[in-house]
C-alpha positions, 0 to 999 in steps of 0.5 A, spaced: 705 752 752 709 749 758 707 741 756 713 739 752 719 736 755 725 737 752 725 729 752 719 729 747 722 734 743 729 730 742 725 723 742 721 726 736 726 729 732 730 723 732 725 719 729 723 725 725 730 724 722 730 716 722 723 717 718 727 721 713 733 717 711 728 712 710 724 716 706 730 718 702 732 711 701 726 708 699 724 713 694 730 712 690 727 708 685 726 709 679 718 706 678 713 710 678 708 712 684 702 708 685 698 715 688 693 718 683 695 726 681 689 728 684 691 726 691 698 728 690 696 735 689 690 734 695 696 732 699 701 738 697 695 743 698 694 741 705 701 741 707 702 748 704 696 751 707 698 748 714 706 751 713 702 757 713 698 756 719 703 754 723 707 759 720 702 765 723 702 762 729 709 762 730 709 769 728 704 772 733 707 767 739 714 771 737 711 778 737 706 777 743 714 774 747 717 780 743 722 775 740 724 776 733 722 771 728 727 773 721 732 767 724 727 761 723 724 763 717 728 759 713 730 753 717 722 753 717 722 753 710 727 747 709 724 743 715 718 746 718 716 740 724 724 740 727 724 748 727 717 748 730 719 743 735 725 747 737 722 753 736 716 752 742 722 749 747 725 756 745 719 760 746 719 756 752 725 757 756 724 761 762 726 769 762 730 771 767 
């Protein structure tokens, strides 16, 4: 698990931030969305499945640290990439 860089991390996390704002800018308008219901909900369903699979890698990769995983729960709910990104250069921090 050692092939993050602390460079990667902070890079992708500021254009993860970047993207955001932008998103929250753009989607300020009020006409309506050009995407059909059905694909929204394919695309929602994905992602929630996805959140729980990433959600249970990070729990067996903490329990197999022996690391506790109560503290990233909720900033894992609000922002899952940024928190899964923190998470893995946490995990790999050496033990002394």
């Amino acid at each position: 698990m050692y092939v993050w860089s602390h460079r990667i991390v902070i890079t992708l996390l500021v254009v993860f931030s970047v993207l955001q704002l932008v998103f929250w800018i753009a989607g300020e308008g009020g006409s309506r969305s050009m995407l059909p219901t059905r694909i929204t909900y394919w695309l929602v369903v994905n992602y929630v499945l996805l959140l729980v699979w990433i959600g249970v890698w990070m729990f067996d990769q903490a329990r197999v640290r022996g690391k506790s995983l109560w503290v990233w729960w909720a900033p894992f709910l609000i922002a899952p990439l940024p928190t899964l990104m923190i998470f893995v250069l946490v995990l790999q921090r050496r033990s002394r």
